[in-house]
Backbone as JSON, one array per atom type, in Angstrom:
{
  "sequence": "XXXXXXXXXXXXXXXXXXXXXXXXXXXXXXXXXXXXXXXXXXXXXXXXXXXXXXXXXXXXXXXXXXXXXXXXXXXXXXXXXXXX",
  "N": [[-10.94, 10.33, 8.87], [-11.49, 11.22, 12.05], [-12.51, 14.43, 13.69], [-12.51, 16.81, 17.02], [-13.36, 18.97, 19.44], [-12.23, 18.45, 23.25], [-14.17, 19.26, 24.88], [-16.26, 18.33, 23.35], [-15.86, 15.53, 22.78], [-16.24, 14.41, 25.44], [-19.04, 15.19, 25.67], [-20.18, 12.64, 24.13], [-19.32, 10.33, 24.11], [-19.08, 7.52, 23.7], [-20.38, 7.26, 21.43], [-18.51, 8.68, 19.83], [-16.38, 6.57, 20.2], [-17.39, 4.43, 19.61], [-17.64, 5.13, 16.76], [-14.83, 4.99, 16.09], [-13.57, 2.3, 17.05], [-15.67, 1.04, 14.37], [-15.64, 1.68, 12.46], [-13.07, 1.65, 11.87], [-11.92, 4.27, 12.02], [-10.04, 7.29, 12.11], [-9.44, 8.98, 15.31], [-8.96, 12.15, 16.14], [-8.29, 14.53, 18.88], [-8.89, 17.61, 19.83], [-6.68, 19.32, 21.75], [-6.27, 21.95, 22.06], [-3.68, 24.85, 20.97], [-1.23, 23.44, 18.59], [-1.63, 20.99, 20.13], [-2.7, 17.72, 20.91], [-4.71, 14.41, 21.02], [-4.7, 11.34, 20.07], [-7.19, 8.93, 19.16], [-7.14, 5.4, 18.71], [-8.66, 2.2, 16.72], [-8.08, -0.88, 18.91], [-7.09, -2.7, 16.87], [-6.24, -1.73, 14.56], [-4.19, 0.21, 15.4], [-2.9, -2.18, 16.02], [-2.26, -3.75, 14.07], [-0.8, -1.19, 12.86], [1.99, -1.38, 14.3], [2.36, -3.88, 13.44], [3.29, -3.37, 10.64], [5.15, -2.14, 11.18], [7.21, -3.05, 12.25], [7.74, -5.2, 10.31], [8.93, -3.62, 8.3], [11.23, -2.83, 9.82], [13.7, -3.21, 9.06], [16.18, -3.25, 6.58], [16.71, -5.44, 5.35], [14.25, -7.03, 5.67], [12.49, -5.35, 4.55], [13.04, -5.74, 1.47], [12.4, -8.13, 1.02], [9.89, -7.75, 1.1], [9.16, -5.9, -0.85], [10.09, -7.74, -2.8], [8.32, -9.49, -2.89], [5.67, -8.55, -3.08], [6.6, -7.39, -6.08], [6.81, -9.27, -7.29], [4.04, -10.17, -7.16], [2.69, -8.49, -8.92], [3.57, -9.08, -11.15], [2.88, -11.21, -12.06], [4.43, -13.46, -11.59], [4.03, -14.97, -9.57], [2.91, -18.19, -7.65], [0.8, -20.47, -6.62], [0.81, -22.14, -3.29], [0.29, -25.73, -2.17], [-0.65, -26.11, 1.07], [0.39, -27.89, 4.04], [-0.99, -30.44, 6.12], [-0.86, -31.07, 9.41]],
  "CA": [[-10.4, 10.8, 10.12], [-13.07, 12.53, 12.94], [-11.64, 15.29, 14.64], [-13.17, 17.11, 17.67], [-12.52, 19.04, 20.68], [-12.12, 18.02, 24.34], [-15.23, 19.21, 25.53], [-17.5, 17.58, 22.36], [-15.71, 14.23, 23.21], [-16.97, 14.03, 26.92], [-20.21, 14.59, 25.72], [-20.72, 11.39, 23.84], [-17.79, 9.54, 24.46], [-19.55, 5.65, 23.57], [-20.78, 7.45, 20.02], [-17.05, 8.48, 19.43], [-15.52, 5.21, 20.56], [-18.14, 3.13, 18.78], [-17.07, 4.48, 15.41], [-13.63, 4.27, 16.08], [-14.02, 0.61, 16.24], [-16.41, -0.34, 13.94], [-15.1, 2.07, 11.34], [-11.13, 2.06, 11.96], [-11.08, 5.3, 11.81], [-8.61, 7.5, 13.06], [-9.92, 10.58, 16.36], [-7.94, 13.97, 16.48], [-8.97, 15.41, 19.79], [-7.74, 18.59, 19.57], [-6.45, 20.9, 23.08], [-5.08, 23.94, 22.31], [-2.74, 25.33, 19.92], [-0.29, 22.28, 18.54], [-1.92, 19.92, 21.24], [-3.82, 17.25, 20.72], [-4.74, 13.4, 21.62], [-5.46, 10.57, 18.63], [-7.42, 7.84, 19.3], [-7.87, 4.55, 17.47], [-9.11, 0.72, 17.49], [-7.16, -1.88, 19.11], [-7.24, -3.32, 15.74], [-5.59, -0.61, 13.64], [-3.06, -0.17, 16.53], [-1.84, -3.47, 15.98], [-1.51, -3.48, 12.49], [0.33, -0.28, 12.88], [2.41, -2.29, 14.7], [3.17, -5.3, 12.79], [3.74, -2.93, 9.53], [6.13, -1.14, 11.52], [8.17, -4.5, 12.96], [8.0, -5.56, 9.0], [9.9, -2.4, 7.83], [12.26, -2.0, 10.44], [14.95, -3.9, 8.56], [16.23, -3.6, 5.23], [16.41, -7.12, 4.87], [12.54, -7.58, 5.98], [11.8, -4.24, 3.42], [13.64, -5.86, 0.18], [11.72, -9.3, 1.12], [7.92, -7.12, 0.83], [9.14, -5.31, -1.78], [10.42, -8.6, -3.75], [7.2, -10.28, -3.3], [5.07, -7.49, -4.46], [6.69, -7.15, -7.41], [6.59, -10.68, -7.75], [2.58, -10.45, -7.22], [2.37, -7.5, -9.5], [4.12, -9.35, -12.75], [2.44, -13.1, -12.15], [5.57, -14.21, -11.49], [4.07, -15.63, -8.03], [2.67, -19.33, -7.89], [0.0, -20.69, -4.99], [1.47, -23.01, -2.95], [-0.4, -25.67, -1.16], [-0.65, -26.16, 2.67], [0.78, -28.55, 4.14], [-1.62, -30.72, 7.1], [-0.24, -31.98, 9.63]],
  "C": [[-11.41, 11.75, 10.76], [-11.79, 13.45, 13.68], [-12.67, 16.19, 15.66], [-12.22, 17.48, 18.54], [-13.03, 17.9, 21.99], [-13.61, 17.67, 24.8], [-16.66, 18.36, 24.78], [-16.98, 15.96, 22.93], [-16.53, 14.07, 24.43], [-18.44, 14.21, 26.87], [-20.89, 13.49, 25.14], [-19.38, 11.02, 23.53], [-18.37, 8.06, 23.69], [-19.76, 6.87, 21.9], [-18.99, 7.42, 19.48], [-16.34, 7.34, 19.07], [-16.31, 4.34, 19.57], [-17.77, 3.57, 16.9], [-15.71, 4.61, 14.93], [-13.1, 2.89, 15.49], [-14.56, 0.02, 15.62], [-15.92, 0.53, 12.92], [-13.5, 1.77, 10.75], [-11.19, 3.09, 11.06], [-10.43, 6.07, 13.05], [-9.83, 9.27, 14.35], [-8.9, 11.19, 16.48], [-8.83, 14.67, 17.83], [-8.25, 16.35, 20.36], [-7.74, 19.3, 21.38], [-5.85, 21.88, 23.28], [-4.2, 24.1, 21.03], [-1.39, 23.96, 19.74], [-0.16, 21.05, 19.88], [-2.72, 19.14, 20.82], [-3.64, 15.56, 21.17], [-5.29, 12.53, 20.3], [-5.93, 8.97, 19.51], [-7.72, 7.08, 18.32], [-7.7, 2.92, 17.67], [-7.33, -0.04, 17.57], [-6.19, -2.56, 17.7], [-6.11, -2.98, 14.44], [-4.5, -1.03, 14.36], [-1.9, -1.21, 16.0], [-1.27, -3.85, 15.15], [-0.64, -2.27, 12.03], [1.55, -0.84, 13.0], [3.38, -3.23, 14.36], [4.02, -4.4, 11.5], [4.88, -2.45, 10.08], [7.69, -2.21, 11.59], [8.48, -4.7, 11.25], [9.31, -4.51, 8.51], [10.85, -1.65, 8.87], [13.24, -2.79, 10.03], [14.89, -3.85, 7.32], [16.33, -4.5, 4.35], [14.48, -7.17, 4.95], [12.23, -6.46, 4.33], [11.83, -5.0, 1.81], [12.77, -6.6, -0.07], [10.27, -8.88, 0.4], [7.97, -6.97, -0.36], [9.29, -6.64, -3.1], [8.72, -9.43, -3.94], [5.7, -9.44, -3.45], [5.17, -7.21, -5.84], [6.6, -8.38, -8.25], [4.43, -10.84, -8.18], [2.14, -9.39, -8.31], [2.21, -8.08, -10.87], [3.8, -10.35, -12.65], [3.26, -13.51, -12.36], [5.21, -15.26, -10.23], [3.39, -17.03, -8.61], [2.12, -19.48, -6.68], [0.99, -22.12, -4.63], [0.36, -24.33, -2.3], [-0.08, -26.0, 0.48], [-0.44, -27.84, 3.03], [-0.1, -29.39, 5.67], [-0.99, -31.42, 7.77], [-0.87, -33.23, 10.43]]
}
């Protein structure tokens, strides 16, 4: 995680941003006392995102959780793909 103020961002703004995205990591850009701004890639974002959509149901949660524990104890089996 980078963290920085206001005024260091605006002076290299493309350095910032560039290892945002090529790192996925996370920017803290701090303004003031319990203020601040986070930036981070599209990329991340979106996978925030999806994890979030996954675990907003306790049905979807049980499902992760079942097939984790399934992948944990080689209980799982490959399947193959089906062409159509």
């Amino acid at each position: 995680m980078l963290t920085t103020t206001i005024s260091d961002f605006r002076k290299d703004v493309k350095s910032y941003l560039d290892r945002v995205t090529k790192n996925f990591e996370t920017l803290i850009i701090n303004r003031g006392k319990d203020n601040g701004v986070v930036i981070m890639s599209l990329a991340e974002y979106n996978s925030l995102c999806a994890t979030n959509h996954e675990l907003s149901s306790k049905t979807n949660e049980r499902r992760l959780d079942s097939a984790i524990d399934k992948l944990n104890n080689g209980s799982s089996f490959p399947k193959d793909h089906i062409e159509e």
